[in-house]
C-alpha positions in Angstrom: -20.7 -40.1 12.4 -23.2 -37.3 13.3 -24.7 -35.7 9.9 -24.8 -32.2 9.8 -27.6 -29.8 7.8 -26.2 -28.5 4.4 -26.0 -24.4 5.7 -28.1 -22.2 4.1 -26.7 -20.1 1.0 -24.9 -17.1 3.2 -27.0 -13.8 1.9 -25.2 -11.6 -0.6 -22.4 -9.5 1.0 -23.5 -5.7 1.2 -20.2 -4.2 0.1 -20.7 -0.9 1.5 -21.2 -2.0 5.1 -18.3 -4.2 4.3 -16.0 -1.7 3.7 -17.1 0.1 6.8 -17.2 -2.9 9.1 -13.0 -3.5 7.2 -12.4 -0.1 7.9 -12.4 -0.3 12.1 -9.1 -1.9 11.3 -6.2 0.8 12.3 -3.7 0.8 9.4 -0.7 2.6 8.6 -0.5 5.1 5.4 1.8 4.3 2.6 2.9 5.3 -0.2 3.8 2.7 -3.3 6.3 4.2 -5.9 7.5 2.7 -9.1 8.3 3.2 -12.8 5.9 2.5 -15.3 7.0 1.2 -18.8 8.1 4.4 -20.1 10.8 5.6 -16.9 8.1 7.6 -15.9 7.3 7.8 -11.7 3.9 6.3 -10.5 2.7 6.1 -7.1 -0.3 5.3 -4.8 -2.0 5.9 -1.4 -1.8 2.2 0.3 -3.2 0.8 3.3 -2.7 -2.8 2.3 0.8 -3.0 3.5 2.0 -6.0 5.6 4.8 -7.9 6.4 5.4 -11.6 5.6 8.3 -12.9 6.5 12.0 -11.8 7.9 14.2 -15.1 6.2 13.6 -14.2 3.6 12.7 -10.6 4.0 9.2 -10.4 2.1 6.4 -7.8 2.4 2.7 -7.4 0.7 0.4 -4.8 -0.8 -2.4 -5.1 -2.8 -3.9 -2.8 -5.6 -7.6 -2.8 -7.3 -7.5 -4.1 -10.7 -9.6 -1.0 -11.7 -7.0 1.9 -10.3 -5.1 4.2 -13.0 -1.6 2.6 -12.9 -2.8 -1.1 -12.0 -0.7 -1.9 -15.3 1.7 -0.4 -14.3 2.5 -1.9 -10.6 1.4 -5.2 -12.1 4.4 -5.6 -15.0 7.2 -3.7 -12.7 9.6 -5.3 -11.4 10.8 -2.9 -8.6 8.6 -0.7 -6.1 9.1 0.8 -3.2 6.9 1.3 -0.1 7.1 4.3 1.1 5.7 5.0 5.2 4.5 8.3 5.9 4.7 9.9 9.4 2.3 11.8 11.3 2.7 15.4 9.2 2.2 14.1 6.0 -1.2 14.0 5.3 -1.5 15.8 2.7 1.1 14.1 0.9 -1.7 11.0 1.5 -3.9 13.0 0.1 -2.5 13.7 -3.1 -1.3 10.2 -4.0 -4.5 9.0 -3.0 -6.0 11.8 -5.6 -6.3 12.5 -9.3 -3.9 10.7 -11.3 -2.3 13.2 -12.8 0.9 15.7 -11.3 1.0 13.5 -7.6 4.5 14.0 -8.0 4.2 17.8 -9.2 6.2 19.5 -6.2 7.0 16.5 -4.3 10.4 16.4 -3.0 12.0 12.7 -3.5 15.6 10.6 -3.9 16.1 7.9 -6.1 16.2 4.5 -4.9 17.7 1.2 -6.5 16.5 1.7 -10.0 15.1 4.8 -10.0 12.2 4.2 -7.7 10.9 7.2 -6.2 11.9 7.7 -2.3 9.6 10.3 -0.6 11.6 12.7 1.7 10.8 12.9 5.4 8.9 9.3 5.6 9.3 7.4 8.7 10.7 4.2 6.5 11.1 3.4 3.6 11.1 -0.3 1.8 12.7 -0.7 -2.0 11.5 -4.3 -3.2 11.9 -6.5 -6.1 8.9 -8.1 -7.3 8.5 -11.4 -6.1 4.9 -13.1 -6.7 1.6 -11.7 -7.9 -1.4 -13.1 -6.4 -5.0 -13.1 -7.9 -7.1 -11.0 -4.8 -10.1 -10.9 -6.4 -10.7 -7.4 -7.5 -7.1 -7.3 -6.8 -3.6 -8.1 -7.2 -1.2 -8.9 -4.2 1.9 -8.0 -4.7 4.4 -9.9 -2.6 8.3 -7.9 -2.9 11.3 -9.0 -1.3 12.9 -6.6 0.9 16.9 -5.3 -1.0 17.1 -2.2 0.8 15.5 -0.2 4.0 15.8 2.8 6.3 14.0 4.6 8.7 13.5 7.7 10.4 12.2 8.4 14.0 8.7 10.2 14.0 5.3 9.4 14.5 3.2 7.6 12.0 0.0 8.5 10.3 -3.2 6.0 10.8 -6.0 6.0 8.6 -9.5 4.8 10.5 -12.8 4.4 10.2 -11.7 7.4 6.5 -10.1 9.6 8.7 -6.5 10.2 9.2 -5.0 10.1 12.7 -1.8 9.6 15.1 -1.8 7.1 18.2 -1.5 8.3 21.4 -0.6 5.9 23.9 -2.4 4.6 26.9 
């Protein structure tokens, strides 16, 4: 058996250049709707979408710990994801904004539950709740997939903190 050198202690992670070096990853732009305690709509910009599994039909998400309606996503037990397309960036925007009024003028049907379904989305996923995950600074939330639809259209990318569309090679 060959021994091997303890490693050195790894230098402290510079978080900024972290983030920047994370964000060269091309990811899709969602939006997460749900009720909070009350009835009342609450929704997100999310990046952190993925899928998991198809049997049983599972996606993920994740939200920071320190975000306005953490509570709220963390105790509800329905939300649904909701996948913007290519001209809705400023509908990004906004749920990615100050807390208050992101649903002022925004035009929406009600899923299973009540959850918020943005119009004009490319698809849209409504989940129950499966398992919360510690993340660290956040909380991965894991839903099984009840309900889905989709729309033809392009989809809106978020790179590098800039919005974009694919082209195609």
């Amino acid at each position: 058996m060959v021994a091997m050198d303890a490693a050195p202690d790894p230098k402290p992670i510079n978080r900024s250049a972290l983030r920047q070096a994370l964000g060269r990853f091309v990811t899709g732009v969602t939006v997460v709707t749900a009720l909070d305690k009350g009835g009342a709509p609450v929704g997100l910009t999310v990046n952190s979408f993925n899928s998991v599994s198809l049997d049983p039909p599972l996606i993920l998400w994740s939200i920071d710990r320190r975000g306005s309606f953490y509570q709220a996503f963390a105790e509800a037990e329905r939300f649904a994801v909701n996948v913007l397309g290519a001209g809705q960036r400023q509908l990004a925007k906004k749920f990615a904004g100050a807390p208050l009024g992101r649903f002022d003028g925004v035009a929406f049907d009600d899923g299973v539950a009540g959850i918020p379904l943005l119009k004009d989305c490319i698809a849209w996923f409504e989940c129950r709740t499966r398992t919360r995950v510690d993340g660290g600074d956040h909380l991965i939330l894991v839903g099984e997939v009840e309900k889905f639809a989709q729309n033809p259209g392009q989809e809106l990318l978020f790179f590098a903190g800039q919005y974009g569309v694919a082209t195609t090679l």
